[in-house]
Residue frames as a rotation matrix with the C-alpha (Angstrom) as fourth column:
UNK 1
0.044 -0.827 -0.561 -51.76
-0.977 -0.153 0.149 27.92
-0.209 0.541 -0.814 8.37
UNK 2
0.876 0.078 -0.477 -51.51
-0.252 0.916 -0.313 24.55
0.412 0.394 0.821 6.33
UNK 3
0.432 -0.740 0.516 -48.95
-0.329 0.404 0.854 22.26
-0.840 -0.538 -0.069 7.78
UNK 4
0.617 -0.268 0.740 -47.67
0.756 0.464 -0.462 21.44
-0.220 0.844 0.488 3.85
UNK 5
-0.326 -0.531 -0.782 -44.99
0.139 -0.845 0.516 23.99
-0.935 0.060 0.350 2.64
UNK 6
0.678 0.717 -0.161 -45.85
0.249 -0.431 -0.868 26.21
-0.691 0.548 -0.471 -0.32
UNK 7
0.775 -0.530 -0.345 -42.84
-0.558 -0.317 -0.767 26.35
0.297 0.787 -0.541 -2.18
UNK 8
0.664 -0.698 0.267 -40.03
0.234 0.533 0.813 23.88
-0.710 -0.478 0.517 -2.19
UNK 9
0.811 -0.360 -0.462 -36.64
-0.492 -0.846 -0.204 25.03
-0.317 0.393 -0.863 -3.10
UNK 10
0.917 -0.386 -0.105 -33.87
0.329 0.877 -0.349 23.22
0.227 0.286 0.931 -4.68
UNK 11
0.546 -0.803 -0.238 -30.30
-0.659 -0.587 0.470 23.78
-0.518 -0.100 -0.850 -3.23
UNK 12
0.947 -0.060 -0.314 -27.39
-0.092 0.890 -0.446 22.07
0.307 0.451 0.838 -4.37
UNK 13
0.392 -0.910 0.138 -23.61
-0.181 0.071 0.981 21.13
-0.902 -0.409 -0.137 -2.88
UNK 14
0.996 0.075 -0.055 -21.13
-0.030 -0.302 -0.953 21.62
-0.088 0.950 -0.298 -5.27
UNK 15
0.573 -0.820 0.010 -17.67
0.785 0.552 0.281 20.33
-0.236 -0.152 0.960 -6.22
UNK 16
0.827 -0.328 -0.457 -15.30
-0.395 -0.917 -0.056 23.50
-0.400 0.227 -0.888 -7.08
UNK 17
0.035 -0.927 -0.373 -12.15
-0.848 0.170 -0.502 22.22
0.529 0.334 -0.780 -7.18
UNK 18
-0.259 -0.417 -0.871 -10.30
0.232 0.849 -0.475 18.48
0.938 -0.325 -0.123 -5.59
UNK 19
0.939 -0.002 0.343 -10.02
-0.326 -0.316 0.891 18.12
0.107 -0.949 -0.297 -1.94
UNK 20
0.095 -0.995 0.026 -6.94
-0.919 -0.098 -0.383 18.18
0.384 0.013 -0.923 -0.59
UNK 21
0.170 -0.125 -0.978 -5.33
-0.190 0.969 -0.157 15.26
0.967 0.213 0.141 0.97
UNK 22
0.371 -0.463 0.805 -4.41
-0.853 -0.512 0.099 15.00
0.367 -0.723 -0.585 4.30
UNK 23
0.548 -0.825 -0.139 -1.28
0.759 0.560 -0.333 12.27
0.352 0.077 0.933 4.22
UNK 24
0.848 -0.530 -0.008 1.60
-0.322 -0.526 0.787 13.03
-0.422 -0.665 -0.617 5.89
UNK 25
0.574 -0.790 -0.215 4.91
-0.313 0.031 -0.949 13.64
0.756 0.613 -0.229 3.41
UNK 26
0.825 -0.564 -0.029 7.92
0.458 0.638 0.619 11.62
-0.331 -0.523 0.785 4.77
UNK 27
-0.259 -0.836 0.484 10.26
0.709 -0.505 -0.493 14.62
0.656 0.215 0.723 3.95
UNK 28
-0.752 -0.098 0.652 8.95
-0.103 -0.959 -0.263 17.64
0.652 -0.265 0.711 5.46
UNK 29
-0.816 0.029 -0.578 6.75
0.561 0.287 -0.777 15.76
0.143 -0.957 -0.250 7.75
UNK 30
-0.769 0.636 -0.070 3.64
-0.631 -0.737 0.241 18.09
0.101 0.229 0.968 6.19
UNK 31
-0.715 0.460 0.527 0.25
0.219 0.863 -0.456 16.80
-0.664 -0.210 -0.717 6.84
UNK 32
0.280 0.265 -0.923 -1.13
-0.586 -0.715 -0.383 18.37
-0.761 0.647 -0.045 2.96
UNK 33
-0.595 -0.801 0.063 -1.18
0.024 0.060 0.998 17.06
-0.804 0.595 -0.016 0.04
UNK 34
0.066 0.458 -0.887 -2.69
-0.774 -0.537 -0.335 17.69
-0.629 0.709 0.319 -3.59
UNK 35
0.068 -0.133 0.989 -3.03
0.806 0.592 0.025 15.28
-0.588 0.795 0.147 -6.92
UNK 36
-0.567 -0.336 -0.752 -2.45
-0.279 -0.781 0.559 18.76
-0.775 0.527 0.349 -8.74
UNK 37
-0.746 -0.374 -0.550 -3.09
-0.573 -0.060 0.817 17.53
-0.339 0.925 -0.170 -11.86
UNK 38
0.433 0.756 0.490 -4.39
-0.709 0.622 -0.332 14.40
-0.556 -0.204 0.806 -11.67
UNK 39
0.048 -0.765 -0.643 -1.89
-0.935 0.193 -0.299 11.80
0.353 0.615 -0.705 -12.57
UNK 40
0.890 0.342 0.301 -1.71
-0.421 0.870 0.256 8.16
-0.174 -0.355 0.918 -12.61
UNK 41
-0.134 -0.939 -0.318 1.62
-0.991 0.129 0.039 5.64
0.004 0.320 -0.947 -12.89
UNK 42
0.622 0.367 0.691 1.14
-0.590 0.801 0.106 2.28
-0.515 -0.474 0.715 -14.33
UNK 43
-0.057 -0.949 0.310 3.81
-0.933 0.161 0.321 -0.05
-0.354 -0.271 -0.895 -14.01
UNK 44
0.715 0.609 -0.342 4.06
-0.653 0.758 -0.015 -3.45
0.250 0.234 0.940 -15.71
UNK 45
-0.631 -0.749 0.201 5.88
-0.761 0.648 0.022 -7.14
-0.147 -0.139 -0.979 -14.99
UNK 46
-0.892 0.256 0.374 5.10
0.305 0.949 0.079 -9.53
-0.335 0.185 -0.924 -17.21
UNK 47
-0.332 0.934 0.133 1.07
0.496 0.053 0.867 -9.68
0.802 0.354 -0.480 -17.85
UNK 48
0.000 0.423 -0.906 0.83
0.998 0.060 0.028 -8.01
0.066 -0.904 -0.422 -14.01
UNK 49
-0.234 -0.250 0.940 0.35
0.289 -0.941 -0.178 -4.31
0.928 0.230 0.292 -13.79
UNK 50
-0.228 -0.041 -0.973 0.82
0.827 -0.536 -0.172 -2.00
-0.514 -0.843 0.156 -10.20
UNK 51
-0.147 0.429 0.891 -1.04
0.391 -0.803 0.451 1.27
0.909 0.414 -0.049 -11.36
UNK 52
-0.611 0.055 -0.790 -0.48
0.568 -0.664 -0.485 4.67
-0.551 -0.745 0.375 -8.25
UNK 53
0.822 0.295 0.487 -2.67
0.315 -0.948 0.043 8.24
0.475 0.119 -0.872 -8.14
UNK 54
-0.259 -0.855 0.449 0.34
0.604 -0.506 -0.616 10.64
0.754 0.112 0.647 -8.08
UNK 55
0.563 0.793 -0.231 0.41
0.695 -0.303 0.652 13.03
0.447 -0.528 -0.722 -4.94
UNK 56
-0.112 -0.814 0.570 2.24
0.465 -0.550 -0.694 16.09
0.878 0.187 0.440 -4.34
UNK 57
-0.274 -0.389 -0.879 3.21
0.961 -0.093 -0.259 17.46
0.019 -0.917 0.399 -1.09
UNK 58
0.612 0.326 0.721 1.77
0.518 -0.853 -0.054 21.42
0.597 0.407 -0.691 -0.78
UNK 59
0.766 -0.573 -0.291 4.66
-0.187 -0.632 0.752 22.41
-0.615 -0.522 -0.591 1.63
UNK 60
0.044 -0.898 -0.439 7.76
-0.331 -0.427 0.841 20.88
-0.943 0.108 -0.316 -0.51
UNK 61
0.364 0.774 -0.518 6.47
-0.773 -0.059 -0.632 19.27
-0.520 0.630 0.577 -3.48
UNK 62
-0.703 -0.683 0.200 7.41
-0.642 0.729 0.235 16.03
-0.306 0.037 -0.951 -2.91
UNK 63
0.004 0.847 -0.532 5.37
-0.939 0.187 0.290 13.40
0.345 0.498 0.796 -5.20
UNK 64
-0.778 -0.157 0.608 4.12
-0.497 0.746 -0.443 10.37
-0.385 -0.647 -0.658 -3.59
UNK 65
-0.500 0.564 -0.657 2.19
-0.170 0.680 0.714 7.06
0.849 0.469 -0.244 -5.18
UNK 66
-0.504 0.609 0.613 -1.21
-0.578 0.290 -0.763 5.81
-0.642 -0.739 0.206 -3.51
UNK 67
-0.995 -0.008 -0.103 -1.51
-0.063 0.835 0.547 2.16
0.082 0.550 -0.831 -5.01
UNK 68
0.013 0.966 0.260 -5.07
-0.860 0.143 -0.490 1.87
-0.511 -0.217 0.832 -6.37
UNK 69
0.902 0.424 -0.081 -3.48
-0.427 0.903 -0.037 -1.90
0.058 0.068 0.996 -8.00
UNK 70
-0.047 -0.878 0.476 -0.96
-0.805 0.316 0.502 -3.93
-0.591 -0.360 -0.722 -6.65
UNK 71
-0.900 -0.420 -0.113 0.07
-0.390 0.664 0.638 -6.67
-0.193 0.618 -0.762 -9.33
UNK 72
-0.039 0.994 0.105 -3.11
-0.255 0.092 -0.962 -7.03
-0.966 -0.064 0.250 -10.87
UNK 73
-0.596 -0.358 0.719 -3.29
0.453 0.590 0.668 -9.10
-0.663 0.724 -0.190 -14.21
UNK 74
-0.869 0.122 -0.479 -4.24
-0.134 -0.991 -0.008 -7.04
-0.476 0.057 0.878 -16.75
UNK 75
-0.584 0.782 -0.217 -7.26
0.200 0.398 0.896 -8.89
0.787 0.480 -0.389 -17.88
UNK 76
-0.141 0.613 -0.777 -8.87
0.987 0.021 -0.162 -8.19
-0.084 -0.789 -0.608 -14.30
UNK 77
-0.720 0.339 -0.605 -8.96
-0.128 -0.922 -0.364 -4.45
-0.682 -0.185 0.708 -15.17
UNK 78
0.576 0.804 0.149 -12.10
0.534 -0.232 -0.813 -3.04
-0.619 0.548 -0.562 -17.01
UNK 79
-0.096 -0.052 0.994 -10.65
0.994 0.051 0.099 -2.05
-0.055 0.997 0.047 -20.24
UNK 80
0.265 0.167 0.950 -11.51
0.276 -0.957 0.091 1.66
0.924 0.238 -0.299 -20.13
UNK 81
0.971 -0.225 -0.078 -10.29
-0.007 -0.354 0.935 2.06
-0.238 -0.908 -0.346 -16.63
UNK 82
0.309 -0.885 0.348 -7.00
0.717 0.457 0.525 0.59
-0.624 0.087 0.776 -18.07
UNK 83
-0.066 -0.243 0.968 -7.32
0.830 -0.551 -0.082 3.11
0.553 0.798 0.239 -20.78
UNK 84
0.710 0.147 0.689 -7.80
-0.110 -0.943 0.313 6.15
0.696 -0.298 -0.653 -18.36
UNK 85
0.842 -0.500 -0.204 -5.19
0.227 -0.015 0.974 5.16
-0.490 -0.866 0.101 -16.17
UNK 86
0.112 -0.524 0.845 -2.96
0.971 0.238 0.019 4.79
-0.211 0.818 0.535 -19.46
UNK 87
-0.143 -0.216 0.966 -3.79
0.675 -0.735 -0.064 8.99
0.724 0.643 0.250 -20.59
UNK 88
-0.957 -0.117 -0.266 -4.59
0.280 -0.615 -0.737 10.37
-0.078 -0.780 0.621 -17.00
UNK 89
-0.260 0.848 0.462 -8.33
0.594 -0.237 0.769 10.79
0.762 0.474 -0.442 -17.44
UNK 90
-0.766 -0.107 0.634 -9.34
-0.386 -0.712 -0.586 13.77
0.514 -0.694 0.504 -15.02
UNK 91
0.126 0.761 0.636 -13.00
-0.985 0.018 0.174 11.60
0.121 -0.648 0.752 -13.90
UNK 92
0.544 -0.287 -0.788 -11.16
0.263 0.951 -0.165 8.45
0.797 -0.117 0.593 -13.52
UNK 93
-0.452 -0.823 0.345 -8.99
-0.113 -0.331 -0.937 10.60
0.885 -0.462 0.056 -11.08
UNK 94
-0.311 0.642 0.701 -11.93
-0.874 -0.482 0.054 12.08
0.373 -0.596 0.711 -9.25
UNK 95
0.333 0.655 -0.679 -13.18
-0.485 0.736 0.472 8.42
0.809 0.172 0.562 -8.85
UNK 96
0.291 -0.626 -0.724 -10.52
0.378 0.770 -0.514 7.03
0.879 -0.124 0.460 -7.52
UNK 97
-0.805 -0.558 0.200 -9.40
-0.029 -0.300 -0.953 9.89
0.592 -0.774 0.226 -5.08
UNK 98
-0.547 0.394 0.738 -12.98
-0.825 -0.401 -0.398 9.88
0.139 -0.827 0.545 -3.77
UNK 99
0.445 0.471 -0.762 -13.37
-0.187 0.881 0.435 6.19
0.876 -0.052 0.480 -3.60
UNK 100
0.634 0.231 0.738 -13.59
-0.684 -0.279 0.674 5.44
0.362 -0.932 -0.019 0.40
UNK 101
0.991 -0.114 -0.071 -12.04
0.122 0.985 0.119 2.15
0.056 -0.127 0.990 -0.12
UNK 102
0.532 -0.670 0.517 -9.04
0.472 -0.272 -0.839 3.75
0.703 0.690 0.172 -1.76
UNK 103
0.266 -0.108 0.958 -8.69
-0.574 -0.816 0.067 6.44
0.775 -0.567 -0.279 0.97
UNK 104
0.947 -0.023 0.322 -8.83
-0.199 0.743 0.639 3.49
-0.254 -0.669 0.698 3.63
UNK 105
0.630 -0.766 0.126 -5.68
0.777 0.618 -0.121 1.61
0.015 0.174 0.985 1.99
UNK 106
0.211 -0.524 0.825 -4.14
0.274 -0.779 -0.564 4.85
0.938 0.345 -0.020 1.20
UNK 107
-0.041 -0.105 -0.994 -4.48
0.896 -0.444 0.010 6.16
-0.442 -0.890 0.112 4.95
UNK 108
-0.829 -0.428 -0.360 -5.75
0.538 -0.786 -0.305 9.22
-0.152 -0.447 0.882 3.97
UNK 109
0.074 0.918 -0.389 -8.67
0.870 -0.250 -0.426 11.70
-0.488 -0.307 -0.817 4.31
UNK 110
-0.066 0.454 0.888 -10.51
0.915 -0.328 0.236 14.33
0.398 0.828 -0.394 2.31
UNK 111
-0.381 -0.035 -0.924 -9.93
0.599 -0.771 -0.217 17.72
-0.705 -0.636 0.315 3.55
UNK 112
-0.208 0.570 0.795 -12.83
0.970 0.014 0.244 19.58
0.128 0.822 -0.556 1.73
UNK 113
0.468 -0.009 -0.884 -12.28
0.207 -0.971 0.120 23.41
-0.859 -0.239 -0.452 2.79
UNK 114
0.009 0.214 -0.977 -13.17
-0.474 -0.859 -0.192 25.62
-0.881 0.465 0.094 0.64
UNK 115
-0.859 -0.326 0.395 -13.70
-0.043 0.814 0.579 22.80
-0.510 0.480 -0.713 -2.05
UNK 116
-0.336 0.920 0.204 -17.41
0.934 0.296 0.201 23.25
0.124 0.258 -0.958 -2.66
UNK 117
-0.917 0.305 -0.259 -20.05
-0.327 -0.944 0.046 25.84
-0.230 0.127 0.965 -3.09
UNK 118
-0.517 0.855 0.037 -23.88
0.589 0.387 -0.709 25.90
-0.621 -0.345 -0.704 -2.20
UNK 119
-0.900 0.249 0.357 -25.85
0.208 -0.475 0.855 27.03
0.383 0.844 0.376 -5.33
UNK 120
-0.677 0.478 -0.560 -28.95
0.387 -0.415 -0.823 28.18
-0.626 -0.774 0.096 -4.36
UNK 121
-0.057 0.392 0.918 -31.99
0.893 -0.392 0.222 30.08
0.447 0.832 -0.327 -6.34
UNK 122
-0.758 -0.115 0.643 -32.26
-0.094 -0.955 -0.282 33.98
0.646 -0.274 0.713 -5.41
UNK 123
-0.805 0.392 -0.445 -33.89
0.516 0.094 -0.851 34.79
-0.292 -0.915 -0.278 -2.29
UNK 124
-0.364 0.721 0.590 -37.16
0.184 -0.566 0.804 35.77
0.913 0.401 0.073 -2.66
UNK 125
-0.980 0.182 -0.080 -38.90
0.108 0.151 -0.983 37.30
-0.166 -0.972 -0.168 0.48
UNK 126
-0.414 0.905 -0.098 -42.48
-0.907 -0.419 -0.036 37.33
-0.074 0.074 0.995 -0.86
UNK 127
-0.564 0.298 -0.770 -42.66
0.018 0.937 0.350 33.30
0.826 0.184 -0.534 -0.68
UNK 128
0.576 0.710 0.404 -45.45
-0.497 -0.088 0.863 32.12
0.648 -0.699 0.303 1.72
UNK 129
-0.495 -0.863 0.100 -44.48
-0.806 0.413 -0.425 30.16
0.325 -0.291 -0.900 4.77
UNK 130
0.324 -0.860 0.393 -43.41
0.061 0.434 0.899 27.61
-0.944 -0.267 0.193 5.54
UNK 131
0.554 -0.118 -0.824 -40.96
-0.809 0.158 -0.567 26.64
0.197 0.980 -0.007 2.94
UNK 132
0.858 -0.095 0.505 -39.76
0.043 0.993 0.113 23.25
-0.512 -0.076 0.856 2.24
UNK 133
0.134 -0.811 -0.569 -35.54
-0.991 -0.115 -0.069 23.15
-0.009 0.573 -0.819 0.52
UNK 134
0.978 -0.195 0.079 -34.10
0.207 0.959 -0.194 19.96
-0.038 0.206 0.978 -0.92
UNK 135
0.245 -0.969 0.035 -30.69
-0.867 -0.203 0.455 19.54
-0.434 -0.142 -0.890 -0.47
UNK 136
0.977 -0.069 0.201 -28.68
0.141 0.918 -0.370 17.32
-0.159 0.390 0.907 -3.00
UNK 137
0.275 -0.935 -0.225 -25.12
-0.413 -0.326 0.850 16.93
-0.868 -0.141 -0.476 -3.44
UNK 138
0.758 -0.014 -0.652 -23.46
-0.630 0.246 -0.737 16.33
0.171 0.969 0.177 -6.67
UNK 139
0.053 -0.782 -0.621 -20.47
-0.273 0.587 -0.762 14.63
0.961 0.210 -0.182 -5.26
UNK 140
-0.002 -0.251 -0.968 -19.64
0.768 0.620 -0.162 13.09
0.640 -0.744 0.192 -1.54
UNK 141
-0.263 -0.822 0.505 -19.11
0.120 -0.548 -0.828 16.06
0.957 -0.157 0.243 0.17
UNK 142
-0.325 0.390 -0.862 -19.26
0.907 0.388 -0.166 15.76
0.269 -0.835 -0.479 4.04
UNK 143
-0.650 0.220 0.727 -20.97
-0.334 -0.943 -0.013 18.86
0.683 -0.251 0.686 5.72
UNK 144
-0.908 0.310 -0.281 -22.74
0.411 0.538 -0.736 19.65
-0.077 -0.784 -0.616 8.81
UNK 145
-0.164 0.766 0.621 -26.63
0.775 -0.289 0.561 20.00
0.610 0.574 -0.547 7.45
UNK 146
0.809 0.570 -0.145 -27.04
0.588 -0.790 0.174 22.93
-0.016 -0.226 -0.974 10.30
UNK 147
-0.083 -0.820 -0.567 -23.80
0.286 -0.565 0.774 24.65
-0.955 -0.098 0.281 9.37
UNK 148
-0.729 0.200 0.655 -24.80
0.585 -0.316 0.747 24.17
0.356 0.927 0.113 5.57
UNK 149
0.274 0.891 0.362 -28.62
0.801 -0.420 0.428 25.65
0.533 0.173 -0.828 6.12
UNK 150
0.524 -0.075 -0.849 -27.17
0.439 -0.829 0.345 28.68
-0.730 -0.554 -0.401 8.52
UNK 151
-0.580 -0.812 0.063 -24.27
0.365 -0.190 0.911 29.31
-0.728 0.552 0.407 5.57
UNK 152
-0.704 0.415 0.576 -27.49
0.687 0.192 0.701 29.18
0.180 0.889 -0.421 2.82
UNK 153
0.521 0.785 -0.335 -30.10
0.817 -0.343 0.464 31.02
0.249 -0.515 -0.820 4.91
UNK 154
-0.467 -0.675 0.571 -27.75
0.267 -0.723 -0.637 33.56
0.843 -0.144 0.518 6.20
UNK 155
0.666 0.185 0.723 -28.87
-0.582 -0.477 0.658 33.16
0.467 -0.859 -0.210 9.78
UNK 156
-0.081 -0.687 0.723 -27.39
-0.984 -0.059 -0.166 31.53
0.157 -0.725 -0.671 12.98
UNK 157
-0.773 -0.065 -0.631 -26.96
-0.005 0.995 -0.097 28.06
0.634 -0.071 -0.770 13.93
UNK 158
-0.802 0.563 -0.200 -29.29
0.388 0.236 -0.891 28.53
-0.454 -0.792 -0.408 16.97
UNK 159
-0.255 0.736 -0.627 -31.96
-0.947 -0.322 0.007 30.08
-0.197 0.596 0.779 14.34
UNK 160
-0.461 0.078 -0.884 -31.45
-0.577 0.730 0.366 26.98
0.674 0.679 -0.292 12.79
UNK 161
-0.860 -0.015 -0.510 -32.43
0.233 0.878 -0.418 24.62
0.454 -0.478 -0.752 15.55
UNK 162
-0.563 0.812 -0.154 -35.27
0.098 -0.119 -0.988 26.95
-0.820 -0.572 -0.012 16.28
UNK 163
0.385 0.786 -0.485 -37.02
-0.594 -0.191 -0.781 27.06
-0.706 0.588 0.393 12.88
UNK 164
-0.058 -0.168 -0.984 -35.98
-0.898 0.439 -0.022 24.27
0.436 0.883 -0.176 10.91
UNK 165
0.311 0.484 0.818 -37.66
-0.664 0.726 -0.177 20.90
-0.680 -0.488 0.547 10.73
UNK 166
0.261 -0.058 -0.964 -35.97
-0.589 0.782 -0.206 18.17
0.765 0.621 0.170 9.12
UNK 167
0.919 0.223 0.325 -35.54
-0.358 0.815 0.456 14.49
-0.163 -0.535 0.829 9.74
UNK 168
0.290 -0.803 -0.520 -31.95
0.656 0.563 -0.504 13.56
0.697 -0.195 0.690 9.79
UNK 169
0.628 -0.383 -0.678 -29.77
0.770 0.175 0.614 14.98
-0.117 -0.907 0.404 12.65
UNK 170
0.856 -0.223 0.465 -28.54
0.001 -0.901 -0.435 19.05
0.516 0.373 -0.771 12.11
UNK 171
0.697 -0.717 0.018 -25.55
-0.717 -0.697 -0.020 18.57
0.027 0.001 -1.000 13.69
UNK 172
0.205 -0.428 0.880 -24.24
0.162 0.902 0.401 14.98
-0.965 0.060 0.254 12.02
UNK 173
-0.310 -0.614 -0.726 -22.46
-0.642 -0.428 0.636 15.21
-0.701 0.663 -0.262 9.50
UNK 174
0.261 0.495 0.829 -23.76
0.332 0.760 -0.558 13.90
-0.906 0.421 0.034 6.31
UNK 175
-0.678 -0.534 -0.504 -23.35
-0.317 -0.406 0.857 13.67
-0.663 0.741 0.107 2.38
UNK 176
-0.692 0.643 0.329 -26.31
0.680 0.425 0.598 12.50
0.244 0.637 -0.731 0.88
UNK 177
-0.713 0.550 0.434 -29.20
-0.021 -0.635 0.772 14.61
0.700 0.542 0.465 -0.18
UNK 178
-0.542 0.722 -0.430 -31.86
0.811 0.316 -0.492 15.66
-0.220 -0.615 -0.757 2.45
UNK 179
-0.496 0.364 0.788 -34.90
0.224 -0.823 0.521 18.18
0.839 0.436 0.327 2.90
UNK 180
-0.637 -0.065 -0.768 -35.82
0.758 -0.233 -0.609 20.48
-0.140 -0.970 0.198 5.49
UNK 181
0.150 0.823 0.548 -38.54
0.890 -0.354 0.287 22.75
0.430 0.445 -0.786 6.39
UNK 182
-0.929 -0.304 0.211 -37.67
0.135 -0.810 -0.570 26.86
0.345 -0.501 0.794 7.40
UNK 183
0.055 0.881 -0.471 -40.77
0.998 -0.062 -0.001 27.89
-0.030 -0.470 -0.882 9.79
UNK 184
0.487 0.477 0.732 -41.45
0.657 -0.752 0.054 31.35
0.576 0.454 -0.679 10.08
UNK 185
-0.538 -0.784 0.308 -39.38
0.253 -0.499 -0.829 33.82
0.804 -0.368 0.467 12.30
UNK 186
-0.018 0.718 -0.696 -41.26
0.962 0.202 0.183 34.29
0.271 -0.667 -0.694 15.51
């Protein structure tokens, strides 16, 4: 048996929908929340502009501001950011809510259940083995690479660790694009 794989498959992670928030509302003391929409509020004084990402509580639907500029002169924005903040652009949202920096100041974290979906090509069982799978993600999304390849593969986690060879760490979480090799079933 060659030690090269004979067929290399392409998966892919997939955004569905936002992730939620997980910020804790100062009414109901929920630890949920949503940008629904995807709304922005920008405030001016003077030549200085304070520009939130709306956020909405999913227990009482209280809206709260997470400041992505605090008195910022409006010549320091980038024009077209200024304009998408201005009409509510939906991938100026996405930017912002999944910019790490943002999340830091904000205090809050990406709660990505049921947010994504693992495309795949159809299973074929007449490939040779080994086979070789790339894994790429279209957006951040954390996952644990032997929960993702048991979830894709439709076997067990402890399959996994017995017939899959890749080089980053199967039960660290990661979000960047790796590839792994399925060995045969013994």
């Amino acid at each position: 048996m060659s030690s090269q794989p004979h067929i290399v498959l392409p998966w892919t992670v997939r955004r569905t929908r936002l992730p939620l928030l997980t910020l804790r509302c100062v009414d109901c003391h929920s630890h949920t929340a949503t940008t629904g929409d995807g709304k922005f509020r920008v405030n001016a004084h003077g030549k200085l502009l304070d520009v939130w990402l709306l956020v909405r509580c999913v227990s009482c639907d209280r809206t709260s501001k997470i400041p992505v500029h605090e008195r910022t002169h409006v010549t320091a924005l980038d024009p077209a950011d200024l304009h998408g903040y201005h009409v509510n652009d939906t991938d100026l949202v996405t930017a912002r809510l999944l910019d790490p920096a943002l999340a830091h100041r904000g205090h809050y974290t990406l709660d990505w259940t049921g947010a994504w979906h693992l495309d795949t090509p159809p299973d074929r069982t007449d490939h040779p083995w080994p086979v070789q799978v790339t894994v790429t993600f279209d957006d951040p999304i954390p996952v644990r690479p032997d929960r993702l390849i048991a979830h894709g593969l439709g076997i067990s986690r402890t399959d996994v660790h017995r017939r899959i060879k890749c080089d980053i760490p199967l039960r660290r979480t990661t979000s960047t694009g790796f590839t792994f090799t399925v060995l045969p079933a013994p």
